[in-house]
OpenMM code with the backbone's topology and positions (N, CA, C; nanometers):
from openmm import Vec3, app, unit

residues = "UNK UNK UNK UNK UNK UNK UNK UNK UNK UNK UNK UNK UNK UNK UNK UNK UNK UNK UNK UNK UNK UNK UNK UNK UNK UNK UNK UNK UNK UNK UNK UNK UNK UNK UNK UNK UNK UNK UNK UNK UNK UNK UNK UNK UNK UNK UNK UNK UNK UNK UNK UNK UNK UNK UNK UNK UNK UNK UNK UNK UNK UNK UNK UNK UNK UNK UNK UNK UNK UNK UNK UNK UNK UNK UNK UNK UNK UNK UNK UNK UNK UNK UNK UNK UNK UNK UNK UNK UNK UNK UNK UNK UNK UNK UNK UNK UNK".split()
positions = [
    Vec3(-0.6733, 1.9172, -1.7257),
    Vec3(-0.5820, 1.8058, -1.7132),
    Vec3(-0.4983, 1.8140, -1.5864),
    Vec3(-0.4831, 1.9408, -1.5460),
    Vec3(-0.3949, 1.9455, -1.4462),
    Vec3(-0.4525, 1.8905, -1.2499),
    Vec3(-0.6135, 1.8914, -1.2884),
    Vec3(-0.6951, 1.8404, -1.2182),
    Vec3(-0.6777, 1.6831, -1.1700),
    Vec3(-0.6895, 1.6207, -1.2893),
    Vec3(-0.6376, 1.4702, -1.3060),
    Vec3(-0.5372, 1.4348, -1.2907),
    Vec3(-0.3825, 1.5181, -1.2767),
    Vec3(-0.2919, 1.4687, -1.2262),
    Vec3(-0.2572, 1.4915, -1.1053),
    Vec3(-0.3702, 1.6064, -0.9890),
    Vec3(-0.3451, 1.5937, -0.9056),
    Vec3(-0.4129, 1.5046, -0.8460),
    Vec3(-0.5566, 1.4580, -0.8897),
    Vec3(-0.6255, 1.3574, -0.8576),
    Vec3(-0.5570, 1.2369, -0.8277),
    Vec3(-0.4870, 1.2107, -0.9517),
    Vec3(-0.4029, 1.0939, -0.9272),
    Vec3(-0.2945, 1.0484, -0.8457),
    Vec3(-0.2513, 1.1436, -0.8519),
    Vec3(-0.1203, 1.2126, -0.7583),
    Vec3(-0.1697, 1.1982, -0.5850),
    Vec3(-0.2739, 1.2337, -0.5532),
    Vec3(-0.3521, 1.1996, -0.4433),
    Vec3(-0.3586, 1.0721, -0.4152),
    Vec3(-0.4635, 1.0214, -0.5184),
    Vec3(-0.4744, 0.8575, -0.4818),
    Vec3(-0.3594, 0.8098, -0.4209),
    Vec3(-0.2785, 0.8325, -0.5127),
    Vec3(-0.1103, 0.7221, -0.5177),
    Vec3(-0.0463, 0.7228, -0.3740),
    Vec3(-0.0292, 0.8817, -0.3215),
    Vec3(-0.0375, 0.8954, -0.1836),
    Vec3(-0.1252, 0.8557, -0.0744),
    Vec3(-0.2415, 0.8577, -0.0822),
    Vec3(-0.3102, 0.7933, 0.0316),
    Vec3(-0.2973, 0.6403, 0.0125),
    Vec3(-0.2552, 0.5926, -0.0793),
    Vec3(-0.2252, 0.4342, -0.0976),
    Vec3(-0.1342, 0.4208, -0.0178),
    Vec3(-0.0010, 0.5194, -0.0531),
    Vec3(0.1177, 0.4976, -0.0016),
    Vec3(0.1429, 0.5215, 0.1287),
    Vec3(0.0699, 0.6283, 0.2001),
    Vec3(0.0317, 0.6012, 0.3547),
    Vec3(-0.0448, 0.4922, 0.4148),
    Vec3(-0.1462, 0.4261, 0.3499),
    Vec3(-0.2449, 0.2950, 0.3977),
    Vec3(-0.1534, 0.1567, 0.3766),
    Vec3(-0.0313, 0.1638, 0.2974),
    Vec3(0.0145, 0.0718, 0.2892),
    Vec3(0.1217, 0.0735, 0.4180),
    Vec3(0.1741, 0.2264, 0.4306),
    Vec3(0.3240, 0.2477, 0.5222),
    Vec3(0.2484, 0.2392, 0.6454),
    Vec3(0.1417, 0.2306, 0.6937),
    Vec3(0.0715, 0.2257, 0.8156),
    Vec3(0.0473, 0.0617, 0.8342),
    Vec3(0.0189, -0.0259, 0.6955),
    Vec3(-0.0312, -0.1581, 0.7613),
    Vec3(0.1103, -0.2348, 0.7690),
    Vec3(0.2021, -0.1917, 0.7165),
    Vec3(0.3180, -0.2424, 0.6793),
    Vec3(0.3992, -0.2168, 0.8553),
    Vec3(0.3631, -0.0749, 0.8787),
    Vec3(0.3857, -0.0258, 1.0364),
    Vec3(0.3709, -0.1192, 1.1866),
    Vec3(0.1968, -0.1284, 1.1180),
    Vec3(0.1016, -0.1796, 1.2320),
    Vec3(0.1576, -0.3730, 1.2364),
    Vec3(0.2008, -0.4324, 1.1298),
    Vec3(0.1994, -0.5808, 1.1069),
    Vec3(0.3252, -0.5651, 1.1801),
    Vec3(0.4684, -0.4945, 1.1906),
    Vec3(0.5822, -0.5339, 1.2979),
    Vec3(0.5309, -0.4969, 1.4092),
    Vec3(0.4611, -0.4448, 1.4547),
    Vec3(0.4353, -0.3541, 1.5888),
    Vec3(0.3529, -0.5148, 1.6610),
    Vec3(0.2628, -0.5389, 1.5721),
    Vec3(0.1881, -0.6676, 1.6280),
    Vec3(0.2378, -0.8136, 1.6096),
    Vec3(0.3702, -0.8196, 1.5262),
    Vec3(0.4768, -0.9380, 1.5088),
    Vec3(0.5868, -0.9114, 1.6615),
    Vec3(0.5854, -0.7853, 1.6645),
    Vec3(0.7459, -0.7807, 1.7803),
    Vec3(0.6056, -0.7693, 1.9643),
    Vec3(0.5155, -0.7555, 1.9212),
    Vec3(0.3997, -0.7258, 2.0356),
    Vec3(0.4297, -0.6337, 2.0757),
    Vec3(0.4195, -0.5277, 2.0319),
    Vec3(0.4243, -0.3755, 2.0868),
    Vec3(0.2828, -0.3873, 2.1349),
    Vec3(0.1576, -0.3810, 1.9412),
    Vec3(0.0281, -0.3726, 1.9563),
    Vec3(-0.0198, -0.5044, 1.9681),
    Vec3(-0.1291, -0.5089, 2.0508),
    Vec3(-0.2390, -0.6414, 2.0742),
    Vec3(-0.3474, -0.6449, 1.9888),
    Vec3(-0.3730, -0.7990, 1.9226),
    Vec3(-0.5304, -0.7866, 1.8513),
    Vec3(-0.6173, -0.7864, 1.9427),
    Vec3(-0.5958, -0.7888, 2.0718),
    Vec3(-0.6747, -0.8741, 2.1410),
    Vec3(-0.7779, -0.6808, 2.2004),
    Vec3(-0.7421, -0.5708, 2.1855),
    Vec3(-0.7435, -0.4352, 2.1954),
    Vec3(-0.8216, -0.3849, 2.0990),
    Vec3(-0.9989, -0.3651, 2.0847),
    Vec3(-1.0845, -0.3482, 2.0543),
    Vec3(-1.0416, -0.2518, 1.9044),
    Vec3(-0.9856, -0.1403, 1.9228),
    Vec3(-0.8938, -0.0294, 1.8461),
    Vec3(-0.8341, -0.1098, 1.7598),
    Vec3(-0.7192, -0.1822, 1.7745),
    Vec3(-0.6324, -0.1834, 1.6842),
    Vec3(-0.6581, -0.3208, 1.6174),
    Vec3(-0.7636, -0.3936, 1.6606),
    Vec3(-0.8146, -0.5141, 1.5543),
    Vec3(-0.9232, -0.4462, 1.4637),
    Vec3(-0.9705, -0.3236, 1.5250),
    Vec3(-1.0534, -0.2512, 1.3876),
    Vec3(-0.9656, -0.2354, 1.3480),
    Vec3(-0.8367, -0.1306, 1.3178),
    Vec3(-0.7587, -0.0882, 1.2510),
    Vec3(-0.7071, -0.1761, 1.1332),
    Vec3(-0.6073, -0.2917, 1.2416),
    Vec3(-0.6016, -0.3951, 1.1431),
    Vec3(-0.6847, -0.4702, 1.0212),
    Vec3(-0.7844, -0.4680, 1.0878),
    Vec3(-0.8587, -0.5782, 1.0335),
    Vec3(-0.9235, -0.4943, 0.9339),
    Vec3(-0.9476, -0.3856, 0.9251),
    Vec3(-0.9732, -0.2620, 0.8281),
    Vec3(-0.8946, -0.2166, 0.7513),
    Vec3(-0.7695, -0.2328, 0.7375),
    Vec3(-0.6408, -0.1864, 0.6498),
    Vec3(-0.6189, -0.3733, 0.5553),
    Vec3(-0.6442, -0.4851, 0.6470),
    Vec3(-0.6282, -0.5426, 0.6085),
    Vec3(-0.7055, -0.5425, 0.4728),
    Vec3(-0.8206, -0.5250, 0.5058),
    Vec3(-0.9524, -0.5666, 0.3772),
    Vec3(-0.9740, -0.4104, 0.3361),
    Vec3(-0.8613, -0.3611, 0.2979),
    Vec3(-0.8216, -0.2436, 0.1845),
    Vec3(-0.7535, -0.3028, 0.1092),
    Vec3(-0.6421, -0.3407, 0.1684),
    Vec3(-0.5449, -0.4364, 0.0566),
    Vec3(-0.5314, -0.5507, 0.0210),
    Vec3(-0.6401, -0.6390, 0.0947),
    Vec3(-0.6008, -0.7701, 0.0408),
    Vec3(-0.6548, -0.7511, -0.0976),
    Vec3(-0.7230, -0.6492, -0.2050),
    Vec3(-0.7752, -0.6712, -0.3348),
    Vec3(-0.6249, -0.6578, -0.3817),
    Vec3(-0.5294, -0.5669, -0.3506),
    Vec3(-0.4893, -0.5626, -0.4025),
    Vec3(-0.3179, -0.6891, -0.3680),
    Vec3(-0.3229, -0.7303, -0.2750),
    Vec3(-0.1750, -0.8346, -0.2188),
    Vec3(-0.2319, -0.9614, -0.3060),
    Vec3(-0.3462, -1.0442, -0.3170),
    Vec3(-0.3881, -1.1498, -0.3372),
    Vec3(-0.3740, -1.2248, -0.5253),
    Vec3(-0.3795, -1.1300, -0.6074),
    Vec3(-0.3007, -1.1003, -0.7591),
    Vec3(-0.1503, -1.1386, -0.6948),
    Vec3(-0.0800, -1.0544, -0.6650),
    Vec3(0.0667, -1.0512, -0.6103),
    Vec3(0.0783, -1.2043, -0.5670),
    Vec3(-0.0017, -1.2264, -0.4886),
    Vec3(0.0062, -1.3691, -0.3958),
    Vec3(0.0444, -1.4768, -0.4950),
    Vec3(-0.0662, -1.4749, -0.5816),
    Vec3(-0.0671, -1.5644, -0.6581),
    Vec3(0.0644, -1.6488, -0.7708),
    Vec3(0.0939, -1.4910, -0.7595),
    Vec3(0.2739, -1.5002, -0.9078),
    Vec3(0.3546, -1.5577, -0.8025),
    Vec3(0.3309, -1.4971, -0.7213),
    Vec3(0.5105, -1.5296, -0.6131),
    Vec3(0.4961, -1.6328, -0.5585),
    Vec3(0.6287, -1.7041, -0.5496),
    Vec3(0.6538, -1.8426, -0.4917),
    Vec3(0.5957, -1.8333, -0.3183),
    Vec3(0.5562, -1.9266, -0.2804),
    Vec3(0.5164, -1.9686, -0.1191),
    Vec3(0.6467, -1.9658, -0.0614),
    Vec3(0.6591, -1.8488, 0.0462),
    Vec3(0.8042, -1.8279, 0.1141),
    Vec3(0.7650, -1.8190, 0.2286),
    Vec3(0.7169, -1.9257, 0.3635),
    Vec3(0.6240, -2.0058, 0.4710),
    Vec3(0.7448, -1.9358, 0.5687),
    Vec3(0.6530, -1.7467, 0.6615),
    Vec3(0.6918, -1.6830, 0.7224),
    Vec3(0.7189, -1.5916, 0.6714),
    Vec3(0.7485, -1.5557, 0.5233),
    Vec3(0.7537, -1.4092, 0.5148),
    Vec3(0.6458, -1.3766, 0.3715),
    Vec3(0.5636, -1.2906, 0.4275),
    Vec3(0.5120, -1.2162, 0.2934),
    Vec3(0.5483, -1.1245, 0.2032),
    Vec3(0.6120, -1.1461, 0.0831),
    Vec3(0.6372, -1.0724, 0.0158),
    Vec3(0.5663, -0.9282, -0.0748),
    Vec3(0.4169, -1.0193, -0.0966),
    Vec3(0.3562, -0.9362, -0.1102),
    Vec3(0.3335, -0.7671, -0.0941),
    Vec3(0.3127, -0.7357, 0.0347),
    Vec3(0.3078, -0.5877, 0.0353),
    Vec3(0.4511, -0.4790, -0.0540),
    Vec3(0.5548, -0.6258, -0.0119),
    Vec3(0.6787, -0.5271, -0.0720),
    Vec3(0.6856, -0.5136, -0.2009),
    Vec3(0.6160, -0.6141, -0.3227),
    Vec3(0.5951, -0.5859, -0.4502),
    Vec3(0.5310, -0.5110, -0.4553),
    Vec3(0.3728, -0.5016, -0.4141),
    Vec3(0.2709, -0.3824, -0.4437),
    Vec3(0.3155, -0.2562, -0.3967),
    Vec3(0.4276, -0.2280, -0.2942),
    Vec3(0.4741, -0.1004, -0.2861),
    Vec3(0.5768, -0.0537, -0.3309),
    Vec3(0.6801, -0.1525, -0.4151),
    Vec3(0.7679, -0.1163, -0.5291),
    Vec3(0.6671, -0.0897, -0.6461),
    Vec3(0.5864, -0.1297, -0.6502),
    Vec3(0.4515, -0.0858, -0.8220),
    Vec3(0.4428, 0.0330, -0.7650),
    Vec3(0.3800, -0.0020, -0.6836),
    Vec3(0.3749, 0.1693, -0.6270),
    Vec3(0.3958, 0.2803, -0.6032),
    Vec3(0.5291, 0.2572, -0.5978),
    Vec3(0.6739, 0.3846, -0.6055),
    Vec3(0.7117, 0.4156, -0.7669),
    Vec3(0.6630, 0.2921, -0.8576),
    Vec3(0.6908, 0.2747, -0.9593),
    Vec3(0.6219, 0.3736, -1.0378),
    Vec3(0.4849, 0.3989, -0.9929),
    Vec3(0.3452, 0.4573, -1.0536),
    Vec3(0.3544, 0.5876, -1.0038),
    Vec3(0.4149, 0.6004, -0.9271),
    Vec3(0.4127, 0.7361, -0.8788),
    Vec3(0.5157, 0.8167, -0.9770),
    Vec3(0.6561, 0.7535, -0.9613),
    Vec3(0.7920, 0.8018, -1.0251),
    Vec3(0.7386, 0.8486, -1.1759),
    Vec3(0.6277, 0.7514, -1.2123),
    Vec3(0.5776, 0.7549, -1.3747),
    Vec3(0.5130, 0.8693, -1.4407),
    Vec3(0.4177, 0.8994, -1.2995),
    Vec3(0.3064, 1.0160, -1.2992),
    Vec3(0.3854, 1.1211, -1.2472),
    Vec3(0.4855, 1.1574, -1.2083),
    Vec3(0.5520, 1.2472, -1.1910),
    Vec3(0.6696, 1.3049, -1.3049),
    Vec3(0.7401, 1.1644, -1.3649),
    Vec3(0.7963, 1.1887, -1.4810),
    Vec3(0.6953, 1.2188, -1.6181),
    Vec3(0.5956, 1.2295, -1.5927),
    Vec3(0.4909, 1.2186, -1.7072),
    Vec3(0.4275, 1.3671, -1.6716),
    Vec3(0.4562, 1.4324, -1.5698),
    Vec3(0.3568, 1.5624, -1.5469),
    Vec3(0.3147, 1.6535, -1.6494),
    Vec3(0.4505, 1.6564, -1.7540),
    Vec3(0.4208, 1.7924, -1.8583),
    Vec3(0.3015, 1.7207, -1.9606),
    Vec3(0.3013, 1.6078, -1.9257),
    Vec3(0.1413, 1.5643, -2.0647),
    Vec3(0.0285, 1.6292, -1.9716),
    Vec3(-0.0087, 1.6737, -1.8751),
    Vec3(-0.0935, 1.7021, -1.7793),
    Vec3(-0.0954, 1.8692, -1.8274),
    Vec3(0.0360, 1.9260, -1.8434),
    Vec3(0.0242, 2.0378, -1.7787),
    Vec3(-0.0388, 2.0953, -1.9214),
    Vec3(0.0220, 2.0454, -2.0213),
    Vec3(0.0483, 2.0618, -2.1670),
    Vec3(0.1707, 2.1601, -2.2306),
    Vec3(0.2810, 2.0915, -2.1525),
    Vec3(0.4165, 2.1488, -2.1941),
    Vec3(0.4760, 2.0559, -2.3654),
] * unit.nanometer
topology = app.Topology()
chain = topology.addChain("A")
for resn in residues:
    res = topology.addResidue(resn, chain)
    for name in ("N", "CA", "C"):
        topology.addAtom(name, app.Element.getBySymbol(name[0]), res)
């Protein structure tokens, strides 16, 4: 069991870096630091993008149309913090305390 909660424990983190990176990369290319127009970082983008749109597009759907800001990523990464806090407050069912 203790396998599976680091398993999980993993996932939750590499989510939480793929999200803090596209979340990164979207001001960097809103304020024009980064260019799409730069072979690199439209893979990047465009590759982080279609990681998460399975998961922003559910989200999309509940939340009101707010024309200029996406809310999205910031719900799926409050769930996110949420799921983590859970699996961490939950460790001793893992450990078998």
């Amino acid at each position: 069991m203790v396998t599976l909660f680091q398993a999980l424990n993993l996932i939750l983190n590499v989510i939480w870096f793929i999200m803090i990176t596209q979340i990164i990369m979207s001001w960097l290319i809103n304020f024009q630091v980064l260019n799409l127009r730069q072979p690199l970082v439209a893979q990047i983008w465009y590759g982080l993008n279609n990681l998460l749109e399975p998961a922003y597009r559910p989200i999309r759907r509940i939340l009101p149309n707010t024309p200029g800001i996406d809310l999205a990523p910031l719900v799926a990464f409050i769930v996110l913090i949420i799921a983590q806090r859970a699996l961490i407050n939950n460790a001793g069912f893992f450990y078998g305390y």
